[in-house]
N, CA, C and O atoms as a Maestro MAE file, in Angstrom:
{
 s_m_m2io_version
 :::
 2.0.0
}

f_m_ct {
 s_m_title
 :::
 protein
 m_atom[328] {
  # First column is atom index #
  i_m_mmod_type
  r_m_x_coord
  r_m_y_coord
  r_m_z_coord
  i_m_residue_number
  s_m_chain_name
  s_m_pdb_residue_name
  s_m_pdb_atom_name
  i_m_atomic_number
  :::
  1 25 -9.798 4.903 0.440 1 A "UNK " " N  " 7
  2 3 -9.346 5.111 -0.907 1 A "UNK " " CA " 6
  3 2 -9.587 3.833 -1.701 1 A "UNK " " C  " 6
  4 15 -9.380 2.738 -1.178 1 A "UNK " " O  " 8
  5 25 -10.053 3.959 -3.050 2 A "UNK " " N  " 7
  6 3 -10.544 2.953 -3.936 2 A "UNK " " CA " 6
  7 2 -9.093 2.421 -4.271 2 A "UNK " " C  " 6
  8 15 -7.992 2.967 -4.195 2 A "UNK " " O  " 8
  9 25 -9.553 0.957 -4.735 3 A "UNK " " N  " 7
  10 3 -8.022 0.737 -5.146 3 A "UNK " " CA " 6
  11 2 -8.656 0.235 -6.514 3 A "UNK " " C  " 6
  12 15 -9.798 -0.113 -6.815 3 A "UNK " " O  " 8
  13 25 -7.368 0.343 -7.283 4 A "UNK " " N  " 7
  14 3 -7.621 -0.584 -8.447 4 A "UNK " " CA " 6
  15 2 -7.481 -2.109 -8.394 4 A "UNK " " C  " 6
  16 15 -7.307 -2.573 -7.267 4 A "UNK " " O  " 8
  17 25 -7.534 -3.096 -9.578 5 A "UNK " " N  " 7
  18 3 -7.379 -4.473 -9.141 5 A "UNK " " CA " 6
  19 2 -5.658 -4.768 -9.596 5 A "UNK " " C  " 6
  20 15 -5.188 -5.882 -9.363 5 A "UNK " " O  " 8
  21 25 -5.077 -4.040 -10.036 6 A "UNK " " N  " 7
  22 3 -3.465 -4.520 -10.242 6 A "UNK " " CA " 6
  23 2 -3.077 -3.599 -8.529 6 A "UNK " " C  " 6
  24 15 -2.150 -4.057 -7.861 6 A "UNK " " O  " 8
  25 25 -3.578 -2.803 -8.183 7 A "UNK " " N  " 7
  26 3 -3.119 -2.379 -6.745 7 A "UNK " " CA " 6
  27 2 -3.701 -3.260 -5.689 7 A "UNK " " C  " 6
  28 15 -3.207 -3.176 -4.565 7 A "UNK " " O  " 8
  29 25 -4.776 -4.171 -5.917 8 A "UNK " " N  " 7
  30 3 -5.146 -5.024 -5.070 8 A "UNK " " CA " 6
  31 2 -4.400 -6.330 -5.253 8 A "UNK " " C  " 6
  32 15 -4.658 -7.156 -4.377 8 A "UNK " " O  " 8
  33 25 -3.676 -6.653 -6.033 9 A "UNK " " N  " 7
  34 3 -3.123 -7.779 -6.572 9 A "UNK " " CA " 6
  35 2 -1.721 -7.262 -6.497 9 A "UNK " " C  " 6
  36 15 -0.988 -8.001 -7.154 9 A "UNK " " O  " 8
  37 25 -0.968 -6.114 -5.857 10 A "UNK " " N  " 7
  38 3 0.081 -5.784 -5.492 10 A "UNK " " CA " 6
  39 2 -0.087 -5.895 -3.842 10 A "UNK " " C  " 6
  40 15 0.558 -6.678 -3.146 10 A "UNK " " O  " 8
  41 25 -0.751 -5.268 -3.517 11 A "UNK " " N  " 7
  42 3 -1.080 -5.638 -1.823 11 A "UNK " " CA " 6
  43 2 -1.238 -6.455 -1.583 11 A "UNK " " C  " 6
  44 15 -0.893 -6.688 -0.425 11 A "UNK " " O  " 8
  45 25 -1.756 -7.429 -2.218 12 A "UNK " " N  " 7
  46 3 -1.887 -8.768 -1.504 12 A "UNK " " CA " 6
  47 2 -0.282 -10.046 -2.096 12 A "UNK " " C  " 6
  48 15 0.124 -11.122 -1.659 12 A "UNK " " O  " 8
  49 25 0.123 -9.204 -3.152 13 A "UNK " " N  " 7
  50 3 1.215 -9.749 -3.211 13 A "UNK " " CA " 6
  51 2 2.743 -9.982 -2.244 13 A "UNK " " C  " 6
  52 15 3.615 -10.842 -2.120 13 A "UNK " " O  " 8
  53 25 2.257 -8.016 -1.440 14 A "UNK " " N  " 7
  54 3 3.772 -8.084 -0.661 14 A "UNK " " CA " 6
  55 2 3.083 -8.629 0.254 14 A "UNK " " C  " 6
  56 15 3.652 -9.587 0.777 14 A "UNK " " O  " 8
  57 25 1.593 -8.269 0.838 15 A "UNK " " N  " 7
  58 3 1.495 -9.185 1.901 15 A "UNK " " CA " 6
  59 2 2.167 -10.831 2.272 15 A "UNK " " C  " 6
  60 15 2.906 -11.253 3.162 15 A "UNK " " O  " 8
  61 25 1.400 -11.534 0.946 16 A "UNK " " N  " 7
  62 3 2.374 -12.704 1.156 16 A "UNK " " CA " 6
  63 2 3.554 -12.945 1.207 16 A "UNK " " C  " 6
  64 15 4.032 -14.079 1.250 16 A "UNK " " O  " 8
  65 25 4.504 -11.337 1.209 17 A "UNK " " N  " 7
  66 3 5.486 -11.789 1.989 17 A "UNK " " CA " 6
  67 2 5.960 -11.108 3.172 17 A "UNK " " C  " 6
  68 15 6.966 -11.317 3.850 17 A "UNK " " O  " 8
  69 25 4.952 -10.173 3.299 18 A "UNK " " N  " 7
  70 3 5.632 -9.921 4.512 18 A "UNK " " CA " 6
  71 2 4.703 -10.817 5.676 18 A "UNK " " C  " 6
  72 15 5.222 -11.074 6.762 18 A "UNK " " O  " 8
  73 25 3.729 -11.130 5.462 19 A "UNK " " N  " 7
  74 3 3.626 -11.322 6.946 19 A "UNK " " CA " 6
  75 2 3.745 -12.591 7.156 19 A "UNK " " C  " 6
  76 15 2.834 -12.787 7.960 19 A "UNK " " O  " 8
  77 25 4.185 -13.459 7.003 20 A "UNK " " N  " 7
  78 3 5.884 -14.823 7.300 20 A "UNK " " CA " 6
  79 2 6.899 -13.973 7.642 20 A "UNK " " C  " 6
  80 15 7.531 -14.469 8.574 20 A "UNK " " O  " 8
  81 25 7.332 -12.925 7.306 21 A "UNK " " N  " 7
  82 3 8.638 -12.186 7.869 21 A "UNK " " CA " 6
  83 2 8.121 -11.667 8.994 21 A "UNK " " C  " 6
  84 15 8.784 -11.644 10.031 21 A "UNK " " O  " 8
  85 25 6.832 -11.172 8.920 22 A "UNK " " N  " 7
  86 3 6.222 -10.502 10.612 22 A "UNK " " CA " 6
  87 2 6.490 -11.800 11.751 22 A "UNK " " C  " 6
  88 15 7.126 -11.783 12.805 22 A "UNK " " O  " 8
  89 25 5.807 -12.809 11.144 23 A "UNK " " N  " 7
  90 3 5.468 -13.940 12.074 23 A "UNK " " CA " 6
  91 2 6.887 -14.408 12.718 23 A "UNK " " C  " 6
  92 15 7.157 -14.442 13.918 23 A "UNK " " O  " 8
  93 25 7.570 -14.694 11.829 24 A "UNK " " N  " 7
  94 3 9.225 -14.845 12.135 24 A "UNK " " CA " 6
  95 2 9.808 -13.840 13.760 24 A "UNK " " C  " 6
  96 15 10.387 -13.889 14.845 24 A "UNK " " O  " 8
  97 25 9.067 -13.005 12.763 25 A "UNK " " N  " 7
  98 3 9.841 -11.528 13.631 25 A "UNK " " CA " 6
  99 2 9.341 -11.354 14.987 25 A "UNK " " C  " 6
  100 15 9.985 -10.715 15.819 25 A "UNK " " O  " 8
  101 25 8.005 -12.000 15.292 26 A "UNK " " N  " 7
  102 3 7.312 -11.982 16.315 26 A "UNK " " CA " 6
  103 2 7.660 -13.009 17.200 26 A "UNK " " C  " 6
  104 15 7.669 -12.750 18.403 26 A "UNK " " O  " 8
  105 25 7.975 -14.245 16.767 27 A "UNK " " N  " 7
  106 3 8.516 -15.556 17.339 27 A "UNK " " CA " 6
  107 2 9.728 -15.830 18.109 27 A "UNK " " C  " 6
  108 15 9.939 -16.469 19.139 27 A "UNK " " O  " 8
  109 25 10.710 -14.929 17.035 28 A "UNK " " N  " 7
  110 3 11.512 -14.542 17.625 28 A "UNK " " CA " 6
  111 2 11.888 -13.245 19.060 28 A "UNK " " C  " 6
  112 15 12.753 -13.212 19.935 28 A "UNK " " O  " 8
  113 25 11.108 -12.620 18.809 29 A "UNK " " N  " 7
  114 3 10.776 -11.581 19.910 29 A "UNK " " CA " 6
  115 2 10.165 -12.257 20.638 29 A "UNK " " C  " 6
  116 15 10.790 -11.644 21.504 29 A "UNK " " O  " 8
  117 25 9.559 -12.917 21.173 30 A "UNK " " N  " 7
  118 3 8.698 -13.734 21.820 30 A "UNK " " CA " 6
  119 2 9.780 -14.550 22.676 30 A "UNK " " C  " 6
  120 15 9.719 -14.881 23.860 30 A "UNK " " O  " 8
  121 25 10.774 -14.773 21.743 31 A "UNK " " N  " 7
  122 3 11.622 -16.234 22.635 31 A "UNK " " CA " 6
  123 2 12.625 -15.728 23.188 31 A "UNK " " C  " 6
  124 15 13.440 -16.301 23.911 31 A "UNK " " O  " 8
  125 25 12.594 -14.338 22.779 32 A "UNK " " N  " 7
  126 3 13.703 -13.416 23.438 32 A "UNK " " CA " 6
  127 2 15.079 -12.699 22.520 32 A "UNK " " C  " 6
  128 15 15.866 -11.876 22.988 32 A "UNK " " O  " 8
  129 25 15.102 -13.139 21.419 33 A "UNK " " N  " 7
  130 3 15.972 -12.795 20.908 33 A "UNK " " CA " 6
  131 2 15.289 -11.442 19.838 33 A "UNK " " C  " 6
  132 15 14.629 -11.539 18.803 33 A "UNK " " O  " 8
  133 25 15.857 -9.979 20.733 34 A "UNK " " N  " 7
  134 3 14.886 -9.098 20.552 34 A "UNK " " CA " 6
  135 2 15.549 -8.095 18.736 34 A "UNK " " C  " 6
  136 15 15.094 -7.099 18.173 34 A "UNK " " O  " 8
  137 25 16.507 -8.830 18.459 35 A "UNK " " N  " 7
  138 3 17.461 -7.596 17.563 35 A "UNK " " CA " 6
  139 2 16.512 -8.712 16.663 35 A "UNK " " C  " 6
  140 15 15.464 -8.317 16.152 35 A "UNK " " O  " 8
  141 25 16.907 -9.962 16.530 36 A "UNK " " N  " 7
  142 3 16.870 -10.398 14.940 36 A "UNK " " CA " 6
  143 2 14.812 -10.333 14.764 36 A "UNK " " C  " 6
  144 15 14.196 -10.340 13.698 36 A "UNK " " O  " 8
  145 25 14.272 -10.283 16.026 37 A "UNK " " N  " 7
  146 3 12.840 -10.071 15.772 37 A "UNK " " CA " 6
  147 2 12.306 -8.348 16.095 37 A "UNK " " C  " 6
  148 15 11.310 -7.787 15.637 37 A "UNK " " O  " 8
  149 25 13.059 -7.950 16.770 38 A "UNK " " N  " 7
  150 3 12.215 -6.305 16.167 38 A "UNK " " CA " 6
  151 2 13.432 -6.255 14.203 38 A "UNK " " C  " 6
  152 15 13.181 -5.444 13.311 38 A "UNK " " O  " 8
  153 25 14.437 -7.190 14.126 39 A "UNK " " N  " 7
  154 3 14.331 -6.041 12.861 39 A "UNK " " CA " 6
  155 2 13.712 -6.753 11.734 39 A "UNK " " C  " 6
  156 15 13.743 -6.124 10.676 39 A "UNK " " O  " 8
  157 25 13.122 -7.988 11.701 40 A "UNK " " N  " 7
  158 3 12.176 -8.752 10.689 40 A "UNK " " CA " 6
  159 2 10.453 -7.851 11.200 40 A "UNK " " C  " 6
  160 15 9.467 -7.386 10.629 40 A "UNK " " O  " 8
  161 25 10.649 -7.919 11.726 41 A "UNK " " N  " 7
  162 3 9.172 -7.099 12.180 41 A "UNK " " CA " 6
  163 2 9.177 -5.334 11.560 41 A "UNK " " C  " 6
  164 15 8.305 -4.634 11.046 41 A "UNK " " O  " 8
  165 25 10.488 -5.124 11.889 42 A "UNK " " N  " 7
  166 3 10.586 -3.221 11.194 42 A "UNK " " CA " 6
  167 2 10.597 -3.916 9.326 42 A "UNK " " C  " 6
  168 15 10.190 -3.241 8.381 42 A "UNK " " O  " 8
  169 25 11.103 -5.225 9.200 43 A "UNK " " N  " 7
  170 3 11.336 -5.325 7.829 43 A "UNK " " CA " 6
  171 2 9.894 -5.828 7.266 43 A "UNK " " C  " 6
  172 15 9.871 -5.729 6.039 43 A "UNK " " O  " 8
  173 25 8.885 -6.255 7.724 44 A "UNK " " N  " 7
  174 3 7.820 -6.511 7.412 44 A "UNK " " CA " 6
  175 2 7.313 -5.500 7.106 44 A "UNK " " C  " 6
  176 15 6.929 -5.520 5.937 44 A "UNK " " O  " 8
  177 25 7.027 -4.120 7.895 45 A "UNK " " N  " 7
  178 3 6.327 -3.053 8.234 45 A "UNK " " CA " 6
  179 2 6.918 -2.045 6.850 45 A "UNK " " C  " 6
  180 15 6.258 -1.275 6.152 45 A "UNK " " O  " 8
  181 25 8.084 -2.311 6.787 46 A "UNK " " N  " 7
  182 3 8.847 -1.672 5.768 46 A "UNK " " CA " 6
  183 2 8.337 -2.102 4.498 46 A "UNK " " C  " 6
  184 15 7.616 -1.439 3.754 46 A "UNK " " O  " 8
  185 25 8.600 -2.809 4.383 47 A "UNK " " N  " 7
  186 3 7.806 -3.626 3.202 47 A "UNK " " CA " 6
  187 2 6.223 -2.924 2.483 47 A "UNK " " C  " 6
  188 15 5.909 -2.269 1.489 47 A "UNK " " O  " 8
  189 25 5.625 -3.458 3.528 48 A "UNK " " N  " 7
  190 3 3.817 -2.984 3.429 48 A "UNK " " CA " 6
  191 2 4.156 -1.588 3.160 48 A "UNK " " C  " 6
  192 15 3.689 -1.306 2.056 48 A "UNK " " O  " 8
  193 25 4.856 -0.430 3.758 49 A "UNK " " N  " 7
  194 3 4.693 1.010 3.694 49 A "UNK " " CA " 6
  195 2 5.351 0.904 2.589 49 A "UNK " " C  " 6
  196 15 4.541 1.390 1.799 49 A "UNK " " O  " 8
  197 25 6.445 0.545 1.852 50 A "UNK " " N  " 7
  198 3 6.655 0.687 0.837 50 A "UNK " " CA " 6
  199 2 6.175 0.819 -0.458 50 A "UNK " " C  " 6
  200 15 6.368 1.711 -1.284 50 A "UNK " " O  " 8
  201 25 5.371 -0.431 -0.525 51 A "UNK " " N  " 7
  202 3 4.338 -0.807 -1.780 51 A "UNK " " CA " 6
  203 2 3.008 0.389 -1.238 51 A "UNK " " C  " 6
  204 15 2.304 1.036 -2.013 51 A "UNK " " O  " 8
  205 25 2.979 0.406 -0.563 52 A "UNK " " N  " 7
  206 3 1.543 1.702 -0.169 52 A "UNK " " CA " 6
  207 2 1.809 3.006 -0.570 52 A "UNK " " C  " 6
  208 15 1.019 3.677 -1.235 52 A "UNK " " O  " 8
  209 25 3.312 3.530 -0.041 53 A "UNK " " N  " 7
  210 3 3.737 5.161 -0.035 53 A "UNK " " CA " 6
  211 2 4.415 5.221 -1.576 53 A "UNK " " C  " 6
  212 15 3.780 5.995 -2.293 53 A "UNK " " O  " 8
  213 25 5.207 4.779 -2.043 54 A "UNK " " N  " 7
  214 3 6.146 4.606 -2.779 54 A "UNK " " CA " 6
  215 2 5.502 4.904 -4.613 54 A "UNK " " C  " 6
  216 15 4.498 4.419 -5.135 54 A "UNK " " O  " 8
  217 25 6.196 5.551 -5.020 55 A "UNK " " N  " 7
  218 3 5.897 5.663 -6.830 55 A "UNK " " CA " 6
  219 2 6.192 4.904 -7.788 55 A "UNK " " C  " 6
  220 15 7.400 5.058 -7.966 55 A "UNK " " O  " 8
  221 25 5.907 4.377 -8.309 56 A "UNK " " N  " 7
  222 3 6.848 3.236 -9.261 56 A "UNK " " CA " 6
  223 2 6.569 3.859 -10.378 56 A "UNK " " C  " 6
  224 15 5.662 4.689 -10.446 56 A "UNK " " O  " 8
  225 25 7.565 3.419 -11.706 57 A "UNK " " N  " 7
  226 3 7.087 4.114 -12.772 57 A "UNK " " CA " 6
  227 2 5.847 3.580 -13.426 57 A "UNK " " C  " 6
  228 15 5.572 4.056 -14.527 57 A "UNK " " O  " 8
  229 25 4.955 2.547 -12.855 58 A "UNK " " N  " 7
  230 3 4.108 2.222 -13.438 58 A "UNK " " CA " 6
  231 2 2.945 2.921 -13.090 58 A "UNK " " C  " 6
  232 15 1.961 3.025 -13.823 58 A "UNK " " O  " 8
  233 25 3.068 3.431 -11.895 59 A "UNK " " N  " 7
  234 3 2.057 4.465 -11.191 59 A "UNK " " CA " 6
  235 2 1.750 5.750 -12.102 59 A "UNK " " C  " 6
  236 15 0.608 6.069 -12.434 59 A "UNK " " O  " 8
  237 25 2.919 6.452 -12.467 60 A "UNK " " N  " 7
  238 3 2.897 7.489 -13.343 60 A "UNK " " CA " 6
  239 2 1.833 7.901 -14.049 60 A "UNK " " C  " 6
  240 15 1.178 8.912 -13.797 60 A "UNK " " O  " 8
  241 25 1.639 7.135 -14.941 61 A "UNK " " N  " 7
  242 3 1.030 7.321 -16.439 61 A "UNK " " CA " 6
  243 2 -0.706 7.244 -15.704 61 A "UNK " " C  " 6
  244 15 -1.632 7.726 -16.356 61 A "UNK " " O  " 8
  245 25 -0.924 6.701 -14.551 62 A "UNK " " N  " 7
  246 3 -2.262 6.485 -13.960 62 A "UNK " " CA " 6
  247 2 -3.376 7.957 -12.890 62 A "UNK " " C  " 6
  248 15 -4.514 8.317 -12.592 62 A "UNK " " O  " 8
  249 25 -1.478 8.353 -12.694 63 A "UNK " " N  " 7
  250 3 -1.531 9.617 -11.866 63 A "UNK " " CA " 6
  251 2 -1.705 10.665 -12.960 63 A "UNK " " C  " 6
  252 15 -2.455 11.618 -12.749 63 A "UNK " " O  " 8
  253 25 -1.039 10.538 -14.146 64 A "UNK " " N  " 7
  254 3 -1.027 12.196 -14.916 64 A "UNK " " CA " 6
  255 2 -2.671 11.217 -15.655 64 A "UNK " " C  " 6
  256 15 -3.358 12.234 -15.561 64 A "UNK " " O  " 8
  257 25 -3.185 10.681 -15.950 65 A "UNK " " N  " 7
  258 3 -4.338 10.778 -16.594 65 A "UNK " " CA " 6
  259 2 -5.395 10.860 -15.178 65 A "UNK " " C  " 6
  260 15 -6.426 11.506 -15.363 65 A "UNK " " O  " 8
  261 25 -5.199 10.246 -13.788 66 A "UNK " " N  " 7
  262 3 -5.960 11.026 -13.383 66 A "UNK " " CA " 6
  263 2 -6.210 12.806 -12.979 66 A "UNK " " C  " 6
  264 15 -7.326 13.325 -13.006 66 A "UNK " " O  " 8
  265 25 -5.270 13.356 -12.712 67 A "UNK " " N  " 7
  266 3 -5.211 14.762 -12.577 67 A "UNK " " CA " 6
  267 2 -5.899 14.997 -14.458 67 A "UNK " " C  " 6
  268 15 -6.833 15.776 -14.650 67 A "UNK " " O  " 8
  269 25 -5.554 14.574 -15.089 68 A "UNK " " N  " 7
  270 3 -5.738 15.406 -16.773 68 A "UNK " " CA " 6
  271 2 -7.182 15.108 -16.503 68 A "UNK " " C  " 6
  272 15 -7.765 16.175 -16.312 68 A "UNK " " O  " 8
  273 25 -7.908 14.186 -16.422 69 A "UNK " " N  " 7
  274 3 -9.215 13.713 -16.505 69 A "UNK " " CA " 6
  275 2 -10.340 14.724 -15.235 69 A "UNK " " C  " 6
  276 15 -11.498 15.124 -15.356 69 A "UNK " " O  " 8
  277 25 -9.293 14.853 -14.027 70 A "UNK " " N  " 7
  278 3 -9.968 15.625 -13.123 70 A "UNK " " CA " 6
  279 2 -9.994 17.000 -13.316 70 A "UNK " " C  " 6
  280 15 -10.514 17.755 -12.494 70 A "UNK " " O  " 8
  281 25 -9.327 17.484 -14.624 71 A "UNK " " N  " 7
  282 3 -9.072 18.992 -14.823 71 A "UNK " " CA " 6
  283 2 -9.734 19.281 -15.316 71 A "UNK " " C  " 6
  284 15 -10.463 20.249 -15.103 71 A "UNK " " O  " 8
  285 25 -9.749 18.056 -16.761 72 A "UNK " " N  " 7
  286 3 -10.709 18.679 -17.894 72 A "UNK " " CA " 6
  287 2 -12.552 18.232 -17.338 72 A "UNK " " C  " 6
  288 15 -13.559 18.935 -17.421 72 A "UNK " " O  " 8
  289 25 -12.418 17.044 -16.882 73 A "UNK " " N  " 7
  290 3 -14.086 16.897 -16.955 73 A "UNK " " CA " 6
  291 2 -14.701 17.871 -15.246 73 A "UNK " " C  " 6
  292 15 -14.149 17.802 -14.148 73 A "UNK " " O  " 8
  293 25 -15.567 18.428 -15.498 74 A "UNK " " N  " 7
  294 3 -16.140 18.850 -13.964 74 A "UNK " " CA " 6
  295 2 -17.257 18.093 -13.555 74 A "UNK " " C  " 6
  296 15 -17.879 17.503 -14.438 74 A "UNK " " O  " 8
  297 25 -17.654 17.991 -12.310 75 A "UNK " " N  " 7
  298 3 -18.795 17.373 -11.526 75 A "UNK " " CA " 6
  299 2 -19.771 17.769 -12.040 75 A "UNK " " C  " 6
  300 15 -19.772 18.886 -12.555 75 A "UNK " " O  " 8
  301 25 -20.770 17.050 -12.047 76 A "UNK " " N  " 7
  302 3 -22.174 17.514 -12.224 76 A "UNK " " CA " 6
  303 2 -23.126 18.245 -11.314 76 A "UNK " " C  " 6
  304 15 -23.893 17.633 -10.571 76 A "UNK " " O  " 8
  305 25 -23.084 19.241 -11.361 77 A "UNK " " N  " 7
  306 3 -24.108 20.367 -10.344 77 A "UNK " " CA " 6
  307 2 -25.580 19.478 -10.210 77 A "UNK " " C  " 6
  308 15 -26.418 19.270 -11.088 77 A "UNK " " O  " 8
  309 25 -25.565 18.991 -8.625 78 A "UNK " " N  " 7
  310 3 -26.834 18.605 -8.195 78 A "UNK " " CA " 6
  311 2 -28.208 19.344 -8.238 78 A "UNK " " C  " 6
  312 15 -28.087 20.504 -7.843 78 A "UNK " " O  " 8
  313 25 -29.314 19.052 -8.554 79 A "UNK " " N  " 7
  314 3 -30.125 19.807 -8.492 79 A "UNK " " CA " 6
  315 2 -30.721 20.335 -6.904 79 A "UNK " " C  " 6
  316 15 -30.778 19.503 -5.999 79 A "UNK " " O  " 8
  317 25 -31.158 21.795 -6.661 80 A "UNK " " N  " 7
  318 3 -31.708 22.287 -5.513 80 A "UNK " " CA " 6
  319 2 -33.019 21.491 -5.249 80 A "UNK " " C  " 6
  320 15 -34.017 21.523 -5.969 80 A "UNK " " O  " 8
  321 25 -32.842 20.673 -3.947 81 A "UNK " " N  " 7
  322 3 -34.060 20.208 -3.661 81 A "UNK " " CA " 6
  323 2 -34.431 21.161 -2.123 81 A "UNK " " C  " 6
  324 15 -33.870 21.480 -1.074 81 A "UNK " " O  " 8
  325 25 -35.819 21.342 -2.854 82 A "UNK " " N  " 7
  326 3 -36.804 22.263 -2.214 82 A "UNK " " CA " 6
  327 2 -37.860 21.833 -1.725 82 A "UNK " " C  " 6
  328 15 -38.659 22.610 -1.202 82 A "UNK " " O  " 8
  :::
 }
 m_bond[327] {
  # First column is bond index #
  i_m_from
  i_m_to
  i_m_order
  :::
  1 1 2 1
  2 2 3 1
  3 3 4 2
  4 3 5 1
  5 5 6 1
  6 6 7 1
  7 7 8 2
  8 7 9 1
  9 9 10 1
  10 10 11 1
  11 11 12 2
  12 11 13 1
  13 13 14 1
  14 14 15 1
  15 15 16 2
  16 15 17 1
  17 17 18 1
  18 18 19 1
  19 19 20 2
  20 19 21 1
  21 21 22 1
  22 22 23 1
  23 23 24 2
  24 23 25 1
  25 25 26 1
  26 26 27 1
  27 27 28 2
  28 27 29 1
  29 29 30 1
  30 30 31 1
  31 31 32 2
  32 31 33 1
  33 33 34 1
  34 34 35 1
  35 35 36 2
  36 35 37 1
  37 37 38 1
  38 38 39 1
  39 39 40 2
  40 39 41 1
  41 41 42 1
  42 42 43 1
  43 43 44 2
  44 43 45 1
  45 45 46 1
  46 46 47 1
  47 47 48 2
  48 47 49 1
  49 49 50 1
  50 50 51 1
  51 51 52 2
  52 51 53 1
  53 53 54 1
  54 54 55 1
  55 55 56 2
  56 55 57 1
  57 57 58 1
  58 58 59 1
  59 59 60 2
  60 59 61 1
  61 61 62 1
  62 62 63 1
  63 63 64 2
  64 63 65 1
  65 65 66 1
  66 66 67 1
  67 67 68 2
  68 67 69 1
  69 69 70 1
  70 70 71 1
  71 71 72 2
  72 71 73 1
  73 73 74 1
  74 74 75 1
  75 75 76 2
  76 75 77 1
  77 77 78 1
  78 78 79 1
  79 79 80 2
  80 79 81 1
  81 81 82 1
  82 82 83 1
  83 83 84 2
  84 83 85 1
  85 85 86 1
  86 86 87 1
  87 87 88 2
  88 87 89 1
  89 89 90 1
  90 90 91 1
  91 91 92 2
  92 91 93 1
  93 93 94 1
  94 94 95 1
  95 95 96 2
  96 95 97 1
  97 97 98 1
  98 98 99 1
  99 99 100 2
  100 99 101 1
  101 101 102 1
  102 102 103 1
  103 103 104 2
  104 103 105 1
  105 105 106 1
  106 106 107 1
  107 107 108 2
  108 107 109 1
  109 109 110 1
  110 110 111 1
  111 111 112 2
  112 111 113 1
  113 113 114 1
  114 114 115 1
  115 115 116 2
  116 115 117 1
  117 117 118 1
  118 118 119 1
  119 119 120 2
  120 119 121 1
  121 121 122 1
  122 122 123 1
  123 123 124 2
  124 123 125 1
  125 125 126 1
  126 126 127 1
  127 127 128 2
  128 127 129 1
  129 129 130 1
  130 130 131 1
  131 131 132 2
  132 131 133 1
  133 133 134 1
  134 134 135 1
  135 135 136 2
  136 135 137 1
  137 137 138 1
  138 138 139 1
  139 139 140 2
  140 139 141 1
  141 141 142 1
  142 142 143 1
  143 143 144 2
  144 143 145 1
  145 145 146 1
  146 146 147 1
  147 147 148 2
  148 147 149 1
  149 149 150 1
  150 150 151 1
  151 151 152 2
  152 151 153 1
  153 153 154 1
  154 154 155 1
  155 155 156 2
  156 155 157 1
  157 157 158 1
  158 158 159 1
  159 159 160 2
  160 159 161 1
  161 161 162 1
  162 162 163 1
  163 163 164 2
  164 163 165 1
  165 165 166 1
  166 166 167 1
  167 167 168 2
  168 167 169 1
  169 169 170 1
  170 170 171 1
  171 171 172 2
  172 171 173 1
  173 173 174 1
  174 174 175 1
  175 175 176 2
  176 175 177 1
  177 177 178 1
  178 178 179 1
  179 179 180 2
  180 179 181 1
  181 181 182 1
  182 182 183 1
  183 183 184 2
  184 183 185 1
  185 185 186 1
  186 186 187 1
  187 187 188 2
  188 187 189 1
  189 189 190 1
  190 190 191 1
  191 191 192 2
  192 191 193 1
  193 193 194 1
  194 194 195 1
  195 195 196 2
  196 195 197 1
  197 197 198 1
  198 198 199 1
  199 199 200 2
  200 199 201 1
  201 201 202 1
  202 202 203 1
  203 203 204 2
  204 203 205 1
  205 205 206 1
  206 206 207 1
  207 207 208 2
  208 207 209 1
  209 209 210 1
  210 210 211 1
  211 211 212 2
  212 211 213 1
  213 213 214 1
  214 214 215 1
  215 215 216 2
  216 215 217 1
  217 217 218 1
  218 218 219 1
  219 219 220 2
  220 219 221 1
  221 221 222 1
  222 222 223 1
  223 223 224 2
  224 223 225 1
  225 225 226 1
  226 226 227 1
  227 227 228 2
  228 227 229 1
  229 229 230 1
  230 230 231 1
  231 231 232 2
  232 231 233 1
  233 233 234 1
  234 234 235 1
  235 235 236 2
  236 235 237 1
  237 237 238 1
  238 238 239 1
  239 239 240 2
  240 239 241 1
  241 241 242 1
  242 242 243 1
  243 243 244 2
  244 243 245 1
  245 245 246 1
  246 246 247 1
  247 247 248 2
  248 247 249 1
  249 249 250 1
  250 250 251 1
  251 251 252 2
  252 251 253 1
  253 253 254 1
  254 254 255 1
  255 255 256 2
  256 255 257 1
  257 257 258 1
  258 258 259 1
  259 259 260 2
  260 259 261 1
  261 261 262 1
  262 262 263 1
  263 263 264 2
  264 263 265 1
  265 265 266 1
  266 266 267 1
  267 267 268 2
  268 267 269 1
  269 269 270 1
  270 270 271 1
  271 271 272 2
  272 271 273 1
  273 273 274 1
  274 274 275 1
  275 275 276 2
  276 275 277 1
  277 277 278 1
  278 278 279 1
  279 279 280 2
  280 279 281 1
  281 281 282 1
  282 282 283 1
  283 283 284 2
  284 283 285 1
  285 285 286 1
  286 286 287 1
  287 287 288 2
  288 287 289 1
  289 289 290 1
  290 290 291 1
  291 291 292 2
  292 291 293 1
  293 293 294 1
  294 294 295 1
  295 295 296 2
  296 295 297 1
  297 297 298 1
  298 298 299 1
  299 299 300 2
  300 299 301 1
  301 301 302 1
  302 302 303 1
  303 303 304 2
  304 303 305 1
  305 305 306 1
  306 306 307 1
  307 307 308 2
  308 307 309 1
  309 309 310 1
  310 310 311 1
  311 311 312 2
  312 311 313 1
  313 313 314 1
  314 314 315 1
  315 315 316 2
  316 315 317 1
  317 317 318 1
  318 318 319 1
  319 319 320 2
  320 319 321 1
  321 321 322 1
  322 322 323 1
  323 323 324 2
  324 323 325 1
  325 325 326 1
  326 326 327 1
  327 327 328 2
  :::
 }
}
């Protein structure tokens, strides 16, 4: 899926923070202390799926002009190559 550049500049935004909270989360799991690093690690993961799955109202207005734009304009019929 194409992204736009304010959705590429949102992904790379939570990235920078989640994955210091991954790394945390991993370090800690690592040294044994398994609660406070699986739940910085579920909170990293949470994070990323959030900004990915999630609607914001800024999304909106991007979603109804794409459906309006995909309704009204149609594809261009390829020509039969013979």
């Amino acid at each position: 899926m194409a992204r736009s550049i304010m959705g590429t500049v949102g992904l790379a935004a939570t990235l920078a923070l989640a994955i210091p909270a991954g790394l945390f989360g991993l370090d800690k799991l690592l040294s044994g202390d398994t609660v406070v690093g699986g739940a910085f690690l579920g909170l990293a993961l949470l994070m990323v799926l959030v900004e990915e799955y999630l609607t914001t109202p800024m999304d909106v207005p991007g979603k109804v002009a794409e459906k309006t734009v995909g309704a009204v304009v149609k594809e261009p019929e390829e020509p039969d190559e013979e």
